[in-house]
C-alpha angles and dihedrals in degrees: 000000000000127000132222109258098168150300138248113212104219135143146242127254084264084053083243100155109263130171125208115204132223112210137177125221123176100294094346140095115210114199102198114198127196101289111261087357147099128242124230115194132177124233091268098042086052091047083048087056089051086054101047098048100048088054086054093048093056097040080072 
């Protein structure tokens, strides 16, 4: 079952508020965008990302 490991506010391509989460199954990292849509991040939300994932990567 995978387990909540964060989340990264970002937006749509309309700016509507969206979120992408960052979860941890077993020996796998799952990146979940907003469902049917595109993410727009800035420069420090995709450095955030970077962040978030390598600390996912090295929780397996």
């Amino acid at each position: 079952m995978a387990q909540p490991h964060g989340w990264i506010d970002c937006h749509d391509p309309f700016g509507r508020d969206r979120s992408m989460t960052v979860l941890v199954a077993d020996d796998r990292v799952l990146l979940v965008a907003p469902p049917g849509e595109s993410a727009v991040m800035s420069v420090t939300q995709t450095r955030r990302l970077r962040a978030l994932l390598g600390q996912a990567a090295r929780r397996m």
